[in-house]
mmCIF entry with sequence, helices, sheets and N, C-alpha, C, O atoms, coordinates in Angstrom:
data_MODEL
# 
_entry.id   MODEL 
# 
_entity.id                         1 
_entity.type                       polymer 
_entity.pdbx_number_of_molecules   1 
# 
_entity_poly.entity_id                      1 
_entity_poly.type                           'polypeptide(L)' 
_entity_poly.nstd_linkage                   no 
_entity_poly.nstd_monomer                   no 
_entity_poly.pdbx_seq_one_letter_code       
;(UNK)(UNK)(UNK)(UNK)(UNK)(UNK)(UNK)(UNK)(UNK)(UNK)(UNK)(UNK)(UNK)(UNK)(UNK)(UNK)
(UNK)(UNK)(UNK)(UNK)(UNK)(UNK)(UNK)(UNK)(UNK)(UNK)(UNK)(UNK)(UNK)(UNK)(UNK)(UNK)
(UNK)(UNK)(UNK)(UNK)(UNK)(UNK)(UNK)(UNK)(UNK)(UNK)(UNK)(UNK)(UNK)(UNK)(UNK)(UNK)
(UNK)(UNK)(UNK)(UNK)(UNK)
;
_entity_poly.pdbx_seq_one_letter_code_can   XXXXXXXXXXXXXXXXXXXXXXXXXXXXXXXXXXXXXXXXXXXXXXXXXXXXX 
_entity_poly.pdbx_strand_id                 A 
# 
loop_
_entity_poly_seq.entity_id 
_entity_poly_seq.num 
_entity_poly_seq.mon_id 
_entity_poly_seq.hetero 
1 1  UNK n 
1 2  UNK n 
1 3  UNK n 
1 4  UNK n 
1 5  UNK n 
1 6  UNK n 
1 7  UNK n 
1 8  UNK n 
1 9  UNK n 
1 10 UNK n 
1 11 UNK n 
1 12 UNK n 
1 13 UNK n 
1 14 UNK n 
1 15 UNK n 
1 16 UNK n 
1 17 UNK n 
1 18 UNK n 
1 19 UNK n 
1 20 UNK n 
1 21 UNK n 
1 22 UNK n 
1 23 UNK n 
1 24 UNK n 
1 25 UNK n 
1 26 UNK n 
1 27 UNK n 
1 28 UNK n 
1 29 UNK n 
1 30 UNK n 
1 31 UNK n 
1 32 UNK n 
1 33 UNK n 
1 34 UNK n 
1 35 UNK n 
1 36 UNK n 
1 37 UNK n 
1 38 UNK n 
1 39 UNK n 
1 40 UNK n 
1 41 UNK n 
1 42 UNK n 
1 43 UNK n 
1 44 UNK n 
1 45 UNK n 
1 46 UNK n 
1 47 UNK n 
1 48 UNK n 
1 49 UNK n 
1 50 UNK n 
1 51 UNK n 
1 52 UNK n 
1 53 UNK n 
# 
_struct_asym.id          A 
_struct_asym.entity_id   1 
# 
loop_
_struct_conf.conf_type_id 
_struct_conf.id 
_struct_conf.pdbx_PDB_helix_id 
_struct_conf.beg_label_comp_id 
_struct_conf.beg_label_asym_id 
_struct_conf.beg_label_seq_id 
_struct_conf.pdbx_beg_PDB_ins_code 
_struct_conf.end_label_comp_id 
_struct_conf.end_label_asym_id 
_struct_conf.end_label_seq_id 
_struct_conf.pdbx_end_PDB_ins_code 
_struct_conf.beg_auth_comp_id 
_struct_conf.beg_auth_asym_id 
_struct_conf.beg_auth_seq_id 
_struct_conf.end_auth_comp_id 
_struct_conf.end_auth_asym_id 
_struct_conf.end_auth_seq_id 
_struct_conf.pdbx_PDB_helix_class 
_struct_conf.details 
_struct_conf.pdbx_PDB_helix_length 
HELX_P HELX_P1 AA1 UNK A 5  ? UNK A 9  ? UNK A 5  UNK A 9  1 ? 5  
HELX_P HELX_P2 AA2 UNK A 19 ? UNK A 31 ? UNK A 19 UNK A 31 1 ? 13 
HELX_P HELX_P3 AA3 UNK A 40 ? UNK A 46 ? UNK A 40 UNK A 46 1 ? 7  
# 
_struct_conf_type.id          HELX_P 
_struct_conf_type.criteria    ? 
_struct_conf_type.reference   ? 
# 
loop_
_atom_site.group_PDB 
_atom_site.id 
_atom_site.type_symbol 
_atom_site.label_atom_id 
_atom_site.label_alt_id 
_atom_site.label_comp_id 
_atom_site.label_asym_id 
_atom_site.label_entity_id 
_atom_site.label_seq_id 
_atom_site.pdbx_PDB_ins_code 
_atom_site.Cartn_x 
_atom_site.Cartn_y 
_atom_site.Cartn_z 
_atom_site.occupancy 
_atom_site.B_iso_or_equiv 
_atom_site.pdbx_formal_charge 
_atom_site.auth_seq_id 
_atom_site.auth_comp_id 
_atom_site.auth_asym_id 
_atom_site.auth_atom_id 
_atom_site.pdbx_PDB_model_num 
ATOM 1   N N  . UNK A 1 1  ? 10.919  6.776   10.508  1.00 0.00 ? 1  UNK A N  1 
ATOM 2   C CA . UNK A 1 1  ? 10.340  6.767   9.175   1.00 0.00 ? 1  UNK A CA 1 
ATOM 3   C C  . UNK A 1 1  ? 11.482  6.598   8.168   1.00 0.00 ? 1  UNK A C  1 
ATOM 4   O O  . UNK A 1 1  ? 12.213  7.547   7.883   1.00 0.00 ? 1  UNK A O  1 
ATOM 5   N N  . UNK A 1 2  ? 11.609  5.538   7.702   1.00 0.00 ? 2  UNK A N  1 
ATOM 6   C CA . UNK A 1 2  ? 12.930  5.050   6.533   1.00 0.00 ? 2  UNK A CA 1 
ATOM 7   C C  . UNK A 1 2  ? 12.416  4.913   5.069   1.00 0.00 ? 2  UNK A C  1 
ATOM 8   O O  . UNK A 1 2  ? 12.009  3.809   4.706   1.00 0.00 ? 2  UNK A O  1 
ATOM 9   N N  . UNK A 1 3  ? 12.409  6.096   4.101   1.00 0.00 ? 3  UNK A N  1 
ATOM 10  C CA . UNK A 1 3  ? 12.155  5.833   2.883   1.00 0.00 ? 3  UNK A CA 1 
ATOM 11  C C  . UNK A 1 3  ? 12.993  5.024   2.068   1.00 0.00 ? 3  UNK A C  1 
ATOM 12  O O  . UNK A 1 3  ? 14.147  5.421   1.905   1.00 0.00 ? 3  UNK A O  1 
ATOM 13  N N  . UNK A 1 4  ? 12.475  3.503   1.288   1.00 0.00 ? 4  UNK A N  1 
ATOM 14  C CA . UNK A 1 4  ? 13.371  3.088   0.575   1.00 0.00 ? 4  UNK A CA 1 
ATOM 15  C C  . UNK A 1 4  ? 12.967  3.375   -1.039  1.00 0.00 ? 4  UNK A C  1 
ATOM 16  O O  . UNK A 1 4  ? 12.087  2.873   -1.737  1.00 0.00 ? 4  UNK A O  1 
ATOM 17  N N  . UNK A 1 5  ? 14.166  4.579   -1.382  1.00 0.00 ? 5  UNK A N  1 
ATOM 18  C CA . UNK A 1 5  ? 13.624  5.225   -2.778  1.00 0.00 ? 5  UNK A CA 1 
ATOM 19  C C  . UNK A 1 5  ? 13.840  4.375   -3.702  1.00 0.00 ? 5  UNK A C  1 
ATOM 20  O O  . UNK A 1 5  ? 12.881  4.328   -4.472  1.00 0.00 ? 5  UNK A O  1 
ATOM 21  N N  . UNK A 1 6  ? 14.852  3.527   -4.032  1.00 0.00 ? 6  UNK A N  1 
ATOM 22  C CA . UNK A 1 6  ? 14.573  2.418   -4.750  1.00 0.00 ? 6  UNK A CA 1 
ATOM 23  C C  . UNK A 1 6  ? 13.690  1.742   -5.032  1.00 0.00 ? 6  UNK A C  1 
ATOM 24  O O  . UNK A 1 6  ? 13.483  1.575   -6.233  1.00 0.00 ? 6  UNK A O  1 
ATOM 25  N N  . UNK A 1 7  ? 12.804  1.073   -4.035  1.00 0.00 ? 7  UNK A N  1 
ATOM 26  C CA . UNK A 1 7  ? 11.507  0.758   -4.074  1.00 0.00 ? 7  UNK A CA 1 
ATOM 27  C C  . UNK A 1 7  ? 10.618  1.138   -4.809  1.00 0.00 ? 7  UNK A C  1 
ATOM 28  O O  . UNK A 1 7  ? 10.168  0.543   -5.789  1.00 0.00 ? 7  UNK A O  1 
ATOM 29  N N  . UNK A 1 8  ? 10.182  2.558   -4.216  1.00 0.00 ? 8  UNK A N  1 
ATOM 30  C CA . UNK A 1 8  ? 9.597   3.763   -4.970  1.00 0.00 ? 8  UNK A CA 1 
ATOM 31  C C  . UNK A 1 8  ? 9.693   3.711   -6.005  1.00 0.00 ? 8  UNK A C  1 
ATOM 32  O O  . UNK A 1 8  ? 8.734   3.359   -6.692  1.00 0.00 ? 8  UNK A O  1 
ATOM 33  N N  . UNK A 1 9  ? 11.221  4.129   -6.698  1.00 0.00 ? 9  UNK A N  1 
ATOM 34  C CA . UNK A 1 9  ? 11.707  4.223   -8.092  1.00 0.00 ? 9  UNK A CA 1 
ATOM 35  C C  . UNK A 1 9  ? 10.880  3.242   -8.869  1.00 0.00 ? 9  UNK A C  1 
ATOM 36  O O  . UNK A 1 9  ? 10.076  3.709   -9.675  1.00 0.00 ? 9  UNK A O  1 
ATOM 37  N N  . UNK A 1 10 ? 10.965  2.076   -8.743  1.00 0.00 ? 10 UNK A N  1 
ATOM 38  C CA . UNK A 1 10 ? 10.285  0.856   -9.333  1.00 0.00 ? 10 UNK A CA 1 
ATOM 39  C C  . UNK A 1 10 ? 8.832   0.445   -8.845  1.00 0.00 ? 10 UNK A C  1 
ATOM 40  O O  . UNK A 1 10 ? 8.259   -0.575  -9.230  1.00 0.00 ? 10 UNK A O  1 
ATOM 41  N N  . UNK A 1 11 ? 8.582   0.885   -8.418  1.00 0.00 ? 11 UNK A N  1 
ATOM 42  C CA . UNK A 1 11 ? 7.064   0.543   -7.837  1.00 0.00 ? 11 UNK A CA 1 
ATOM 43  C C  . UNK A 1 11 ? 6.150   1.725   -7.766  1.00 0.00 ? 11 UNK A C  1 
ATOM 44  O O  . UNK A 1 11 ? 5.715   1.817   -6.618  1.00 0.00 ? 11 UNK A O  1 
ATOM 45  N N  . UNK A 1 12 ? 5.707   2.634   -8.527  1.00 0.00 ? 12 UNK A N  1 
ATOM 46  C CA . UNK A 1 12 ? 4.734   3.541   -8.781  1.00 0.00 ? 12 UNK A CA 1 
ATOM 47  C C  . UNK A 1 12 ? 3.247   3.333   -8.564  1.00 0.00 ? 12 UNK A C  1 
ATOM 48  O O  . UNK A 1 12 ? 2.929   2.159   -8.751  1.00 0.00 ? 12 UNK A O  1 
ATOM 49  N N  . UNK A 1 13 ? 2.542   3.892   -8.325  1.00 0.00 ? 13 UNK A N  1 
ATOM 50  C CA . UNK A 1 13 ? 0.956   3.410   -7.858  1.00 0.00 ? 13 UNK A CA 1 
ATOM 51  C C  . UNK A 1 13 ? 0.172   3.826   -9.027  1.00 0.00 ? 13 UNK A C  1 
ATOM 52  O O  . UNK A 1 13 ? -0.228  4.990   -9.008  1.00 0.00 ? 13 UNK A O  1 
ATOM 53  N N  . UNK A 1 14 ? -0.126  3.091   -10.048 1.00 0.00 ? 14 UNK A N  1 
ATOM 54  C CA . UNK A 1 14 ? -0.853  3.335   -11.118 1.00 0.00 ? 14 UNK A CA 1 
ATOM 55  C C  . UNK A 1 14 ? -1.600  4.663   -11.297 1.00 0.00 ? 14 UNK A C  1 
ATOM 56  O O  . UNK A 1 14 ? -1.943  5.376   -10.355 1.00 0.00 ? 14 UNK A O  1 
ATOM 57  N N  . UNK A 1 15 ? -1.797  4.899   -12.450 1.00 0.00 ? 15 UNK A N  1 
ATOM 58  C CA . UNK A 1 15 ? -2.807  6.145   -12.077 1.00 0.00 ? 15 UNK A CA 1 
ATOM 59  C C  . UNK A 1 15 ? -4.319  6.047   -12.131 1.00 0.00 ? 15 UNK A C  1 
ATOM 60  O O  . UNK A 1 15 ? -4.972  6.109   -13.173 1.00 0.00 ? 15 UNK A O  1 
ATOM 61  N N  . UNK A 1 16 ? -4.584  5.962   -11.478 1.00 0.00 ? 16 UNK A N  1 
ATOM 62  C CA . UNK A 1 16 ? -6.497  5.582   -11.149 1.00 0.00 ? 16 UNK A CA 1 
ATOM 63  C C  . UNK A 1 16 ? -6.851  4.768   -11.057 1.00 0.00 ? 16 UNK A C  1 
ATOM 64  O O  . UNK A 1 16 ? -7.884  4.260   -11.493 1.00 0.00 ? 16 UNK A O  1 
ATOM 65  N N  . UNK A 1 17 ? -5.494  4.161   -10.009 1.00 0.00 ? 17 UNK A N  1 
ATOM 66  C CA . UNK A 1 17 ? -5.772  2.681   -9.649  1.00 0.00 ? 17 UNK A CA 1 
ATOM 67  C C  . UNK A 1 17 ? -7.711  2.381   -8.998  1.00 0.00 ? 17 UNK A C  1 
ATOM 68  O O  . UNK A 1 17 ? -8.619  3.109   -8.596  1.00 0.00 ? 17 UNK A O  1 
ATOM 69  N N  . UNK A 1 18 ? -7.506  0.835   -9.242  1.00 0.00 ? 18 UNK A N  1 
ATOM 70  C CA . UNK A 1 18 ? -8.387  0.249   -8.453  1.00 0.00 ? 18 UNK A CA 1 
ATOM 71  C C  . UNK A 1 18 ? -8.439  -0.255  -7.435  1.00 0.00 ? 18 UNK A C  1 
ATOM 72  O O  . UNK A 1 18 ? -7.482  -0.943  -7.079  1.00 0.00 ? 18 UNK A O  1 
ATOM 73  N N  . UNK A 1 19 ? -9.615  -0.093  -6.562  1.00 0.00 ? 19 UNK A N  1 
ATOM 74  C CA . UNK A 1 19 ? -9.204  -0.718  -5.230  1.00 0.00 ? 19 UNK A CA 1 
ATOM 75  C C  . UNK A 1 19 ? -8.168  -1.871  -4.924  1.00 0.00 ? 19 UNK A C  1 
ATOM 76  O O  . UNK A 1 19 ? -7.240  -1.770  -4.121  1.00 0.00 ? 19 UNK A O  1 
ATOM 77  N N  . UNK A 1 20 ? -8.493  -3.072  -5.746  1.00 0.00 ? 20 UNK A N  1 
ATOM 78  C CA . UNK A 1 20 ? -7.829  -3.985  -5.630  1.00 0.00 ? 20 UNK A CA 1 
ATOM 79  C C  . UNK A 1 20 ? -6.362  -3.406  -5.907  1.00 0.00 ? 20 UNK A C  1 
ATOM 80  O O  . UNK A 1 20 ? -5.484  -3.440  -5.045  1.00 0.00 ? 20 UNK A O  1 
ATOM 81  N N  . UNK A 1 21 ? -6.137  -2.762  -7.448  1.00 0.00 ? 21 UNK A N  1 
ATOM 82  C CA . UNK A 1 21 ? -4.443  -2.493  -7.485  1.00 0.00 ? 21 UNK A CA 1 
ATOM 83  C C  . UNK A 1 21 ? -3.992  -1.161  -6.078  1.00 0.00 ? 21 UNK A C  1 
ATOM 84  O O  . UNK A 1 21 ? -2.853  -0.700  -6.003  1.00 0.00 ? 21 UNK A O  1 
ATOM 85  N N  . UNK A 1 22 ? -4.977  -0.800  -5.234  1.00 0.00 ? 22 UNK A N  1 
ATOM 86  C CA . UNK A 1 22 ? -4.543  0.232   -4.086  1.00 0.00 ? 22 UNK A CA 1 
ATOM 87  C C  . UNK A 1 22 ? -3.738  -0.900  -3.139  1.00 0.00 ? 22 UNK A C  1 
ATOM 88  O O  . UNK A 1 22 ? -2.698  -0.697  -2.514  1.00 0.00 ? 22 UNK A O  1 
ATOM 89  N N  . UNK A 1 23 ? -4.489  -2.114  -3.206  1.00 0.00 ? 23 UNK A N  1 
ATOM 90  C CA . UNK A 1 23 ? -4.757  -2.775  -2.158  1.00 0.00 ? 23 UNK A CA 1 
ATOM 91  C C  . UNK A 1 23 ? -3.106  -3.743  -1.744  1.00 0.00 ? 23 UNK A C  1 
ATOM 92  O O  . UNK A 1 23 ? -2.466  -4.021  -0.730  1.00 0.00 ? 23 UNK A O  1 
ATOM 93  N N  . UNK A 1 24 ? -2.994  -3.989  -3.306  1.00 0.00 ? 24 UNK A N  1 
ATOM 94  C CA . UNK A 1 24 ? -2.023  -4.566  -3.622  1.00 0.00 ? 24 UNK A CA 1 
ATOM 95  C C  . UNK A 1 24 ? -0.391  -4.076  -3.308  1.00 0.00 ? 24 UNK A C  1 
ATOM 96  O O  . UNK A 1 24 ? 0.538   -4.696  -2.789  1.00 0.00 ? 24 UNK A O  1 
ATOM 97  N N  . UNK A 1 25 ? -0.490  -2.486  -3.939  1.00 0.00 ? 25 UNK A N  1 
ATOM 98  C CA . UNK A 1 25 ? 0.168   -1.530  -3.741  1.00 0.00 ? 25 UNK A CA 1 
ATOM 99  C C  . UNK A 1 25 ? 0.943   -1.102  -2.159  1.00 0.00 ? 25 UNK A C  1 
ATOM 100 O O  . UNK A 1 25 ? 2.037   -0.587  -1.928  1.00 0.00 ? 25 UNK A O  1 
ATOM 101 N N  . UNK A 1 26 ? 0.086   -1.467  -1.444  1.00 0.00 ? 26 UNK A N  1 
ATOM 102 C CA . UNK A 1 26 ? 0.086   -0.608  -0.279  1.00 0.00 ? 26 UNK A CA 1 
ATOM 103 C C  . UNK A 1 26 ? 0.391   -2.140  0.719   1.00 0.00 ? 26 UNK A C  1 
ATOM 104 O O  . UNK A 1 26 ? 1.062   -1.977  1.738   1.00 0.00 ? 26 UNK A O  1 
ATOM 105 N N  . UNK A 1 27 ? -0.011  -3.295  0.458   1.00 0.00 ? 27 UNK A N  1 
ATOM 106 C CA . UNK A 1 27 ? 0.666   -4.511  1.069   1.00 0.00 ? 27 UNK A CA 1 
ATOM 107 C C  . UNK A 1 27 ? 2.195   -4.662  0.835   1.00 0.00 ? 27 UNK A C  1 
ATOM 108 O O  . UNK A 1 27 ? 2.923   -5.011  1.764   1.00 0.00 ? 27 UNK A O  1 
ATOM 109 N N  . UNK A 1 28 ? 2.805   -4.337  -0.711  1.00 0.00 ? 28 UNK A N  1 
ATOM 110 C CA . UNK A 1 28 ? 4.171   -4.641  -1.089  1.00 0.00 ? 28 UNK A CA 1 
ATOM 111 C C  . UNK A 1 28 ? 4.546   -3.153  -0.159  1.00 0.00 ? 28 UNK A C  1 
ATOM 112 O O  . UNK A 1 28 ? 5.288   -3.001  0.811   1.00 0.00 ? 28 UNK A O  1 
ATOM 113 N N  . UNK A 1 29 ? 3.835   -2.336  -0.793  1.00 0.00 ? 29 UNK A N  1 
ATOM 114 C CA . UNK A 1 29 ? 4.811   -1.052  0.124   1.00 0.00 ? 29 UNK A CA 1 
ATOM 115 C C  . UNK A 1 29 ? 4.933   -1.424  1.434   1.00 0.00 ? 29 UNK A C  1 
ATOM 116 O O  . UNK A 1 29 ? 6.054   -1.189  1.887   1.00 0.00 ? 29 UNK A O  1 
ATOM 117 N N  . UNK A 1 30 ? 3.966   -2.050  2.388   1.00 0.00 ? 30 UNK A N  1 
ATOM 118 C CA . UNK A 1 30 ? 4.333   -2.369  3.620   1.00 0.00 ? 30 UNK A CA 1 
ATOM 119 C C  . UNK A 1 30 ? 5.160   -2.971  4.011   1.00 0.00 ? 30 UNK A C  1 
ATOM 120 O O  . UNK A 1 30 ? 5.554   -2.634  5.128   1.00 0.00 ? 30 UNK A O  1 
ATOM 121 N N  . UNK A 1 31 ? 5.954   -4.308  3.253   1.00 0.00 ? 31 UNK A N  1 
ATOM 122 C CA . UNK A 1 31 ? 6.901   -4.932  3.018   1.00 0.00 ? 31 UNK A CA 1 
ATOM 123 C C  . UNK A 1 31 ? 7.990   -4.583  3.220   1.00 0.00 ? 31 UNK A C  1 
ATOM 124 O O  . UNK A 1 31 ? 8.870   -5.011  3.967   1.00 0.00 ? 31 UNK A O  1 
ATOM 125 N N  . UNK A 1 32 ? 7.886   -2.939  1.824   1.00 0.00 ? 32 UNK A N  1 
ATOM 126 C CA . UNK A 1 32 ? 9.476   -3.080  1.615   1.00 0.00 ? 32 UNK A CA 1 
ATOM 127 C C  . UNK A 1 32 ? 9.568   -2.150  1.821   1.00 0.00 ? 32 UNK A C  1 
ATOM 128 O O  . UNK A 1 32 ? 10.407  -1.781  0.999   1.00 0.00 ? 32 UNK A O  1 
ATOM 129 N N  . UNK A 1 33 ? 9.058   -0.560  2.928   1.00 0.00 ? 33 UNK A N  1 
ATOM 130 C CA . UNK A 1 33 ? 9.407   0.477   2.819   1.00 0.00 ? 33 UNK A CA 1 
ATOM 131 C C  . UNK A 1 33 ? 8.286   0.876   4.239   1.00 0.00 ? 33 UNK A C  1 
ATOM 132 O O  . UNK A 1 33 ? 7.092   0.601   4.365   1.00 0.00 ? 33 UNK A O  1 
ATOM 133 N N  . UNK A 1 34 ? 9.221   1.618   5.184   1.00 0.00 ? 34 UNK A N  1 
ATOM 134 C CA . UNK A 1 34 ? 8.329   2.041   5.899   1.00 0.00 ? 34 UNK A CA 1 
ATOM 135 C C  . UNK A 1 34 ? 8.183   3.335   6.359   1.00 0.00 ? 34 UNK A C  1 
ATOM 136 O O  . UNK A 1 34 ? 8.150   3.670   7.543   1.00 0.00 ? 34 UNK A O  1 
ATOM 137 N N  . UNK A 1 35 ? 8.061   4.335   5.010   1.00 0.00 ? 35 UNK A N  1 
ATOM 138 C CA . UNK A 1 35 ? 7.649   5.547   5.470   1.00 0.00 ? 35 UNK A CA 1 
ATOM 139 C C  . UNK A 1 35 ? 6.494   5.997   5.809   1.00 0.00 ? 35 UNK A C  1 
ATOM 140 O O  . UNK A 1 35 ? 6.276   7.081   6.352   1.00 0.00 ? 35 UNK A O  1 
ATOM 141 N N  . UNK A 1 36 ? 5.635   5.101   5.470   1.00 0.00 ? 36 UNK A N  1 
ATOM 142 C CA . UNK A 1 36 ? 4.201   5.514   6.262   1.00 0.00 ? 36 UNK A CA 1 
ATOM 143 C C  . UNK A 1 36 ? 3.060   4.573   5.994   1.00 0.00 ? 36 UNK A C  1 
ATOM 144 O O  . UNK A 1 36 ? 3.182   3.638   5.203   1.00 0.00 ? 36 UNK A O  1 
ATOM 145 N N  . UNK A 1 37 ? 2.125   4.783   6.548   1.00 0.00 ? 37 UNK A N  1 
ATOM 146 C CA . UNK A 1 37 ? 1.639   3.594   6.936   1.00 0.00 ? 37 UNK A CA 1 
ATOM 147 C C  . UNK A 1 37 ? 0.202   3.229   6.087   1.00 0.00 ? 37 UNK A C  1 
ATOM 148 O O  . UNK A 1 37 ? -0.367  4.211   5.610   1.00 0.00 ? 37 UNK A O  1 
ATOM 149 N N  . UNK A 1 38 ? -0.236  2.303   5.929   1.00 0.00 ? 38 UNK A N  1 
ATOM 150 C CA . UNK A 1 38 ? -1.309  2.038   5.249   1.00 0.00 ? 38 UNK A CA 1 
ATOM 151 C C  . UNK A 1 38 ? -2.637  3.236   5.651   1.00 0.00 ? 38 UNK A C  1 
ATOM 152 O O  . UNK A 1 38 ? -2.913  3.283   6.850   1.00 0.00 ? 38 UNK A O  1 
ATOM 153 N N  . UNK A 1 39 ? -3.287  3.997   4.890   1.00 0.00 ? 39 UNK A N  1 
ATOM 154 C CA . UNK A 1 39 ? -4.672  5.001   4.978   1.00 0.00 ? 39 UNK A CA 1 
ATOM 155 C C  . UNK A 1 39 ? -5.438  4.474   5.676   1.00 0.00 ? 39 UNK A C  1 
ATOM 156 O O  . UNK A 1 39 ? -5.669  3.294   5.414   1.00 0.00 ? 39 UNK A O  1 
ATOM 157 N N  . UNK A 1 40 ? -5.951  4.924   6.516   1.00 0.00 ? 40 UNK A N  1 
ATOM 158 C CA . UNK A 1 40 ? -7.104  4.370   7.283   1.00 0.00 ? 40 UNK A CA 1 
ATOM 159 C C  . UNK A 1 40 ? -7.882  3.700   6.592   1.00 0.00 ? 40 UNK A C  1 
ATOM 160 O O  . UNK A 1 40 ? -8.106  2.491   6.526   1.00 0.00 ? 40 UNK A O  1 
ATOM 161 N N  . UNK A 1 41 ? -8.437  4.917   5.876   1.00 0.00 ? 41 UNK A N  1 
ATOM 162 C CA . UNK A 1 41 ? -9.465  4.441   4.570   1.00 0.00 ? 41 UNK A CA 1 
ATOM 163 C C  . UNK A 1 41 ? -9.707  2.915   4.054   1.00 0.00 ? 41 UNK A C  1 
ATOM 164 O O  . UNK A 1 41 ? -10.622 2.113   4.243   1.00 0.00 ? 41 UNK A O  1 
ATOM 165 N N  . UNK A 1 42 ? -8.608  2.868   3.391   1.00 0.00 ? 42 UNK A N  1 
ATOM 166 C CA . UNK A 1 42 ? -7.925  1.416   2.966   1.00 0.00 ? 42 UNK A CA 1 
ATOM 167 C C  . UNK A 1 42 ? -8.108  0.177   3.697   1.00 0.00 ? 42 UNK A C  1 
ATOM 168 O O  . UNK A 1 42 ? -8.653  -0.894  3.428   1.00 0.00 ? 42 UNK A O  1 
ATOM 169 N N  . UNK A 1 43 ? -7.122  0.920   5.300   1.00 0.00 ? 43 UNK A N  1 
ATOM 170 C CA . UNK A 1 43 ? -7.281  -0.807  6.098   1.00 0.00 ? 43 UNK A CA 1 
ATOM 171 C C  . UNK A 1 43 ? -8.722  -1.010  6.070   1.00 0.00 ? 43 UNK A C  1 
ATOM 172 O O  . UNK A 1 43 ? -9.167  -2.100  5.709   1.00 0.00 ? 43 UNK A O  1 
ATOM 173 N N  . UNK A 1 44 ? -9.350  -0.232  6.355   1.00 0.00 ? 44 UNK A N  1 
ATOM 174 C CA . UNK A 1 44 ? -10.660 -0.079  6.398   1.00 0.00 ? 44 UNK A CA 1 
ATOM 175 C C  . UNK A 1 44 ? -11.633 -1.445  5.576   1.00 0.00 ? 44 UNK A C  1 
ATOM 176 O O  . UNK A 1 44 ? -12.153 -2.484  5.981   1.00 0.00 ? 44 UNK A O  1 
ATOM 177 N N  . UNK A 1 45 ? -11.515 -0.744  4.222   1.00 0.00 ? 45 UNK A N  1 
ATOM 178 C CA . UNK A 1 45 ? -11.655 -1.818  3.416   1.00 0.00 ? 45 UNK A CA 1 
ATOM 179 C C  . UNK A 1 45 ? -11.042 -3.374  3.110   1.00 0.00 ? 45 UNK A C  1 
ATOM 180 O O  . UNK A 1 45 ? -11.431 -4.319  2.425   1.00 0.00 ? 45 UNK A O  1 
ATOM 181 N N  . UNK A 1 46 ? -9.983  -3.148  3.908   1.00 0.00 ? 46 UNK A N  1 
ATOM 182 C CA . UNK A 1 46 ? -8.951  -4.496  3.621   1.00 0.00 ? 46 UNK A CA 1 
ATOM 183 C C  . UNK A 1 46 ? -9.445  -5.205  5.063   1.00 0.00 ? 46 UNK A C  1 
ATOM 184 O O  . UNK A 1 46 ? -9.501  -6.432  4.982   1.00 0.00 ? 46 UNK A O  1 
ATOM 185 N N  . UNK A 1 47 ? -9.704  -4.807  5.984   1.00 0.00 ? 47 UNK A N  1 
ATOM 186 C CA . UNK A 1 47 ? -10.479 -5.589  6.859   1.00 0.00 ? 47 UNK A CA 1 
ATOM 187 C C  . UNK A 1 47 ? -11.491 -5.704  6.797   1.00 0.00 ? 47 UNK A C  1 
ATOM 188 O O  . UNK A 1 47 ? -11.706 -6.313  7.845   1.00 0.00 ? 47 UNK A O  1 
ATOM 189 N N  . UNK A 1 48 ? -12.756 -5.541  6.159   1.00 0.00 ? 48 UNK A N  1 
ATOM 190 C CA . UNK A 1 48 ? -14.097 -5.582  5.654   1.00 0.00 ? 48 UNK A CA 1 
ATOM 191 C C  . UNK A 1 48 ? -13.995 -6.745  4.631   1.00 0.00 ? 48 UNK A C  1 
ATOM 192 O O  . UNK A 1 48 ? -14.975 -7.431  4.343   1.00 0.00 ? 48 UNK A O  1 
ATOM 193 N N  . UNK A 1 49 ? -12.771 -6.933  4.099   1.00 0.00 ? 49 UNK A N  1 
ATOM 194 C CA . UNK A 1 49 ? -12.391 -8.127  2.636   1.00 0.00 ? 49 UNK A CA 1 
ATOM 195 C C  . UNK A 1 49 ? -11.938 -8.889  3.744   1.00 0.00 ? 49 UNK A C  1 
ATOM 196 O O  . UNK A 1 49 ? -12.055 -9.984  3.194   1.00 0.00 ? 49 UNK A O  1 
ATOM 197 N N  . UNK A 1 50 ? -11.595 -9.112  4.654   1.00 0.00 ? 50 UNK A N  1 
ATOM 198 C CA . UNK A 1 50 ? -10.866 -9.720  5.448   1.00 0.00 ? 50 UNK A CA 1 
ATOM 199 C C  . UNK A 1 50 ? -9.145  -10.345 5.021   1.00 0.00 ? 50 UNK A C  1 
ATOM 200 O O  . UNK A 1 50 ? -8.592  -11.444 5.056   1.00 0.00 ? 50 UNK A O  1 
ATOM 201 N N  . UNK A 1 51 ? -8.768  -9.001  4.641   1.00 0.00 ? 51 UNK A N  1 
ATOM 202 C CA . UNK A 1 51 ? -7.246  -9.161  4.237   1.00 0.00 ? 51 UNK A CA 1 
ATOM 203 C C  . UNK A 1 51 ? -6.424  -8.930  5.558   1.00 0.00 ? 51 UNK A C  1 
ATOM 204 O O  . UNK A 1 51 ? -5.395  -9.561  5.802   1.00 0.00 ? 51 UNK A O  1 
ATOM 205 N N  . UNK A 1 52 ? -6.970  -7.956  6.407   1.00 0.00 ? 52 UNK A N  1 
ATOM 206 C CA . UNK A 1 52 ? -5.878  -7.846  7.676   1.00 0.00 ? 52 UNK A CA 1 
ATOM 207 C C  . UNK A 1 52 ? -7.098  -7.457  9.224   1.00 0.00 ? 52 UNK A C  1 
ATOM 208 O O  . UNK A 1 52 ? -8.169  -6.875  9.399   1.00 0.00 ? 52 UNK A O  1 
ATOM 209 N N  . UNK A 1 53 ? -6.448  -7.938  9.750   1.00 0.00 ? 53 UNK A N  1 
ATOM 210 C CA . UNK A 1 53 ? -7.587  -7.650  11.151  1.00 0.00 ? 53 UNK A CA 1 
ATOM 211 C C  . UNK A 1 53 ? -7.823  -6.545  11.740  1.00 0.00 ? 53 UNK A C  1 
ATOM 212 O O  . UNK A 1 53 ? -8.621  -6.503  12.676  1.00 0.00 ? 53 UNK A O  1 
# 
């Protein structure tokens, strides 16, 4: 598990985001930081949109 706090620093998750800005959020975080992993919840929905399989 490798936190990149830089990342973090600059990339904050809105506050009361919307699905879409969760969605968005949590693809770049996958990118550039891998302390943990996309919410079930989420993929959930992001494979129902057919964003990931």
């Amino acid at each position: 598990m490798n936190l990149n706090k830089a990342w973090h620093l600059k990339n904050k998750m809105p506050k009361n985001p919307t699905i879409e800005q969760r969605i968005k959020w949590h693809q770049e975080h996958a990118k550039n930081c891998s302390c943990r992993g996309i919410p079930e919840k989420l993929l959930a929905e992001m494979r129902k949109r057919g964003i990931v399989k």
